[in-house]
C-alpha positions as CSV (number, residue, x, y, z in Angstrom):
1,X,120.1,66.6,183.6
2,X,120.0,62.4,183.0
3,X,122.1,60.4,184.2
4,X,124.6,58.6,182.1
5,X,123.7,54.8,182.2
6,X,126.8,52.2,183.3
7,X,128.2,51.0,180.9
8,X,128.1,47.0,180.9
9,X,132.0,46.7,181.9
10,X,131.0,49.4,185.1
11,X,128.9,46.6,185.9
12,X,130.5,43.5,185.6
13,X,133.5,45.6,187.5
14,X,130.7,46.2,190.7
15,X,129.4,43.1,190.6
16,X,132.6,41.6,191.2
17,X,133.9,43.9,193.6
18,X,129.9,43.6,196.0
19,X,130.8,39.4,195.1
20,X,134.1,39.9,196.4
21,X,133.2,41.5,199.9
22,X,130.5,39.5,200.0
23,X,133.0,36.2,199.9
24,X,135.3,38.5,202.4
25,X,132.5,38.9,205.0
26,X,131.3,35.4,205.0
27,X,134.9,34.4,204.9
28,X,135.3,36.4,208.2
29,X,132.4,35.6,210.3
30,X,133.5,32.0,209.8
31,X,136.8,32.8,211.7
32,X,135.0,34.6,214.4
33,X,134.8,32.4,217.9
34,X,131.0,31.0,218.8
35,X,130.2,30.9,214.7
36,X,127.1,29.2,214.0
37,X,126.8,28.5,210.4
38,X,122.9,28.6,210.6
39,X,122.8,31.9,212.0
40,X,123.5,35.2,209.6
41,X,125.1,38.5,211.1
42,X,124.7,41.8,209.1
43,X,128.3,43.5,208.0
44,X,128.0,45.8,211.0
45,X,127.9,43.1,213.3
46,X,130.8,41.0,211.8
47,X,132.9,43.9,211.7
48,X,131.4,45.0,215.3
49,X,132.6,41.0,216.8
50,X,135.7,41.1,214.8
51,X,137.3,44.3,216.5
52,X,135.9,42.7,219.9
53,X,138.1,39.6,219.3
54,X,140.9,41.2,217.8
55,X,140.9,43.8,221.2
56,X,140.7,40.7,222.9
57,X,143.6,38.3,221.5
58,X,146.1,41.5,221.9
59,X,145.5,42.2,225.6
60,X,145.7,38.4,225.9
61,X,149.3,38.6,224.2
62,X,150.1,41.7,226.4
63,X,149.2,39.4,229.1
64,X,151.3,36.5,228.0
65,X,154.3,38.7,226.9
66,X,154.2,40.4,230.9
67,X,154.0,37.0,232.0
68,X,156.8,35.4,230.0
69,X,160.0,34.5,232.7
70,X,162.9,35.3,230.3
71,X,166.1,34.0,232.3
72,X,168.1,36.7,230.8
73,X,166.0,39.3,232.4
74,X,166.8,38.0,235.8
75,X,170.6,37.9,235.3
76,X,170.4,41.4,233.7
77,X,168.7,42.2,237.3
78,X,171.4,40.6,239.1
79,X,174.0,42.5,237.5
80,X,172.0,45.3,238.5
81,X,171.8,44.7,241.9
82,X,175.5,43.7,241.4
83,X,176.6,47.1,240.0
84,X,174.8,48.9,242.6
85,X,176.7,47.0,245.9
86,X,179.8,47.5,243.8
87,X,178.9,51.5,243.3
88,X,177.9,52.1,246.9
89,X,181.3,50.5,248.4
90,X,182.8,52.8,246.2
């Protein structure tokens, strides 16, 4: 059995599409912290470095978010405590 050559349009199509993650890869090791520009990672290890940072920055915002002093949580936990004295009088 042969195989049935590309036809010129299959290849202009796959050329673009390999250019395009090409651009996409490069485009995303430059956002990556520590970049050096003279240095070249393989698509493994931009992917590998993006998940790391991305793992990172969200238990960072976990962090923040269980950090944040929101004044309306402390009233709602006064009215708690409020509710409480008023239920055990009772």
């Amino acid at each position: 059995m042969t195989k049935k050559k590309p036809s010129p349009q299959n290849r202009i199509w796959e050329k673009e599409r390999r250019e395009r993650l090409n651009k996409t890869f490069d485009d995303l090791q430059r956002l990556l912290p520590e970049h050096e520009p003279a240095s070249t990672l393989s698509k493994v290890e931009i992917l590998q470095r993006a998940i790391e940072h991305i793992n990172k920055l969200q238990k960072k915002i976990k962090t923040l978010v269980e950090e944040c002093h929101d004044p309306l949580k402390d009233h709602v936990k006064e009215q708690e405590v409020r509710l409480k004295r008023l239920l055990v009088r009772n």
